[in-house]
N, C-alpha and C positions, 0 to 999 in steps of 0.2 A: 504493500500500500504506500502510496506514494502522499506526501503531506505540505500544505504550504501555509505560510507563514502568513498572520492580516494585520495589517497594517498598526497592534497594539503590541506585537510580537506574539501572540496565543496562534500554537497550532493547530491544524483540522484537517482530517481527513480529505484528499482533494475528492474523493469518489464515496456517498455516501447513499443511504437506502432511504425513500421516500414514502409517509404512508398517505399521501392524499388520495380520496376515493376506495379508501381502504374499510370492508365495513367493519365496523365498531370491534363485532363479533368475531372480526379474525386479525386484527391488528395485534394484541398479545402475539397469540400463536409465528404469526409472519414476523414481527420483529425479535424475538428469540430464533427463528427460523434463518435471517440477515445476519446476527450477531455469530451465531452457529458457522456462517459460512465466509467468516471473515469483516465483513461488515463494522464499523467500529464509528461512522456518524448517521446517526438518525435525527431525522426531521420531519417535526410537526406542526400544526397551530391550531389556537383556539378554536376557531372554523371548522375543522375535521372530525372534532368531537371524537376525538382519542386519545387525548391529551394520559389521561387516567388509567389506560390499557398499554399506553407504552413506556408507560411511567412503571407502572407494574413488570413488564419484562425488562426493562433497566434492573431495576432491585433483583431480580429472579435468574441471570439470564447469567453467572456466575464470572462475570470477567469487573477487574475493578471497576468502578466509577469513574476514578481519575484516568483509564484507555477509555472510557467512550465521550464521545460527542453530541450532547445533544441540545438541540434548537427548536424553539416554538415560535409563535409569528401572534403580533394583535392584532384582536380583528378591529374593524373601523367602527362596530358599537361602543368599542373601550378606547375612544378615540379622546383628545382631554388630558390635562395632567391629573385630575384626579378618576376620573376611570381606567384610565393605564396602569395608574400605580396601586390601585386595587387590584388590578387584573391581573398584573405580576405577581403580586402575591397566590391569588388566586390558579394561576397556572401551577406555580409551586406546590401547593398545597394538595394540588389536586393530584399530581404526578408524585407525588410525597418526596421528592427532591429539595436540598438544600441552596440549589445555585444550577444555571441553567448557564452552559457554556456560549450559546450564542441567542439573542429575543432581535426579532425584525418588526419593523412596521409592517403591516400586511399590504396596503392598498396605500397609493396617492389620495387617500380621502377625509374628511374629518379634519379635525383639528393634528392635524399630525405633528406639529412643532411643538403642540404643549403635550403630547403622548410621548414625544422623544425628551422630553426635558425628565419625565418621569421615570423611562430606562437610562438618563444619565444617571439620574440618582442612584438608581438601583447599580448602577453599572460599577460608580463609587462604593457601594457598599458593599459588593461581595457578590451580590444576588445575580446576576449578571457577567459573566465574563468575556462580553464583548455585545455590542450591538449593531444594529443597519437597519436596510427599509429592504422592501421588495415592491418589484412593481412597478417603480419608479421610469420611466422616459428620460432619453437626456435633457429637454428643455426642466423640470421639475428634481430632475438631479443636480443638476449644477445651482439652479437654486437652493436646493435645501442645503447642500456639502456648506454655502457660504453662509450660514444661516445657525449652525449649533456649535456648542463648544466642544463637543466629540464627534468627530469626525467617523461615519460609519465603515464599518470592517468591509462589506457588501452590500450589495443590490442583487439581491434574488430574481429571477425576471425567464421569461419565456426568452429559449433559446435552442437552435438546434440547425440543423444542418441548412435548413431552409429560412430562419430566421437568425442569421448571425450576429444580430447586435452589432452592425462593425460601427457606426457615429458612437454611440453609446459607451463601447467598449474602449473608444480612442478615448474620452473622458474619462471612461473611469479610471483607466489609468494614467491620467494626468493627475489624479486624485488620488493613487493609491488604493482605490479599493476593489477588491476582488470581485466578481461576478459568477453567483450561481444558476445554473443551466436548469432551473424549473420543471421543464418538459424536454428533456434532452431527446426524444425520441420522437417528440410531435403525437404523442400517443397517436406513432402508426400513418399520421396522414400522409397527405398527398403521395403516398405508393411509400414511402420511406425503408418501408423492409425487401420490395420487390424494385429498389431503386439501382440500374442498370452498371451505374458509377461504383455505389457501394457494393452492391453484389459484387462486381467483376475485383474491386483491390482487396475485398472478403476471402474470394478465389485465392486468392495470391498469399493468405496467411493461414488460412483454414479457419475464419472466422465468417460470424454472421454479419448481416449490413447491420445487423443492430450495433453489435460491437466497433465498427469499425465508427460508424458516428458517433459513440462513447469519446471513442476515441482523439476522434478529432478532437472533439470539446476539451481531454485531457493536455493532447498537445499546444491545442490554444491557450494554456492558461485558465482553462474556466473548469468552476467545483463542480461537480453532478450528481443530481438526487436519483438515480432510477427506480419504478418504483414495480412490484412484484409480487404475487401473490403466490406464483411458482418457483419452486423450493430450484428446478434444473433452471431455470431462468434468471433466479437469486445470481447463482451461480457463474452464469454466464454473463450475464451483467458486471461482475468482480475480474472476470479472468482476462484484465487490459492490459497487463504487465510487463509481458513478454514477450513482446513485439513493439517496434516503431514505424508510424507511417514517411515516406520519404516527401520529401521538397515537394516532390512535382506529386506524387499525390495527395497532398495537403491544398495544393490549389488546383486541383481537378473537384476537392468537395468543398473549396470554398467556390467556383462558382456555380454550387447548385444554390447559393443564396437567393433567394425571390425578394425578401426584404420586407416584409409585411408578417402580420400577423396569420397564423393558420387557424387563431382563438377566435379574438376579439381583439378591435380593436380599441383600448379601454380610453382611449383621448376625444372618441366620438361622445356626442350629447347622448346617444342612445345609450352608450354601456355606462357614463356616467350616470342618468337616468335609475339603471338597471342598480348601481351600486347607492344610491341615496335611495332605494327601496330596504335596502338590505340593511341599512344603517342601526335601528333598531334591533338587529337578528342578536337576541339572548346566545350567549355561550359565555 
């Protein structure tokens, strides 16, 4: 497992297991199933409403505390300094954890400047060993980076073979802060596994197209949550290690970038809309 350094000096995992969409009832089981197979940063958030299930195979899952990585996200209802800083608690509490190695703002929404003044606090105190946002745009990241007195670790965000963040990416690192790859896979679209380019440099190592756009995302400098319900796919998703992709194939898959979103696109009025429905959502 390969690890890098953000920007407070605290390591992390550059390759980590995701449980978004993960239901409830089998997020224990799957993340002792991750941990089992080398696995050593997990990521969650309030949102997911697992917070409690993966908190529970943390404690259970028999590898110290201090080798694993783990990270939750607020949601935009705990948006505010003082719903944030309840919230943190409340993540804690609920995952029966003393200190959560990385909390992200979840969404550009809400009062996000007085929610991050709240993980600074927490950040100072212990409870926290490092912060960021996700979600973030570069017009709204470069605002905010000039805007608080801790400067965040990452920008969690939709990324992958098809969406490579490159404006984005030139900022963040002008900024120092690392970028994780969300949806490293595009959960599958636009042909992503049956993708002609991948397949064929897959050919070439005995890997999948899945692996090999892992991949890439490793060789670019970007973290990766993949996420998994299957124990052979757990698996396979870990096994990036052992192989390097060359020059020229690195820019055969950087031009399958289309440069848009394959989600949403969350700058439109509609998905803003969609997110000030949500604003209220209890977790």
């Amino acid at each position: 497992m390969d690890y890098i350094t953000l920007n407070n000096g605290v390591k992390m995992p550059q390759l980590g297991y995701g449980v978004y969409q993960i239901p409830v009832e089998a997020t224990k089981q799957c993340v002792l199933d991750a941990i089992k197979r080398g696995y050593r940063s997990i990521d969650t958030a309030q949102v997911y409403q697992n917070e409690a299930e993966v908190g529970e195979a943390i404690r259970e899952c028999g590898v110290p505390r201090e080798k694993l990585f783990v990270t939750s996200k607020i949601w935009i209802s705990n948006s505010g300094y003082d719903k944030a800083k309840a919230s943190i608690d409340r993540t804690l509490q609920r995952m029966e954890l003393e200190y959560l190695d990385l909390m992200l703002y979840h969404q550009p929404f809400g009062d996000y400047y007085g929610a991050y003044r709240a993980m600074e606090e927490a950040y100072k105190e212990g409870k926290l060993r490092a912060i960021g946002i996700s979600n973030f745009m570069v017009d709204r990241f470069i605002d905010f980076v000039n805007y608080v007195d801790v400067t965040p670790v990452m920008n969690q965000i939709e990324m992958h073979v098809f969406q490579q963040q490159k404006e984005l990416r030139e900022y963040m690192k002008k900024y120092n802060v690392y970028l994780t790859a969300s949806e490293p896979l595009a959960q599958g679209k636009n042909g992503l596994f049956s993708n002609e380019v991948l397949v064929g440099i897959g050919e070439k190592y005995g890997k999948s197209s899945a692996q090999i756009a892992l991949k890439f995302a490793l060789q670019s400098d970007i973290i990766v949550i993949p996420k998994s319900v299957h124990k052979e796919r757990m698996a396979e998703n870990i096994s990036l290690f052992d192989f390097a992709l060359t020059e020229d194939e690195m820019k055969k898959i950087e031009s399958l970038d289309l440069g848009v979103s394959q989600f949403m696109d969350k700058r439109s009025p509609e998905a803003v809309e969609l997110f000030m429905k949500m604003k209220n959502q209890e977790v």
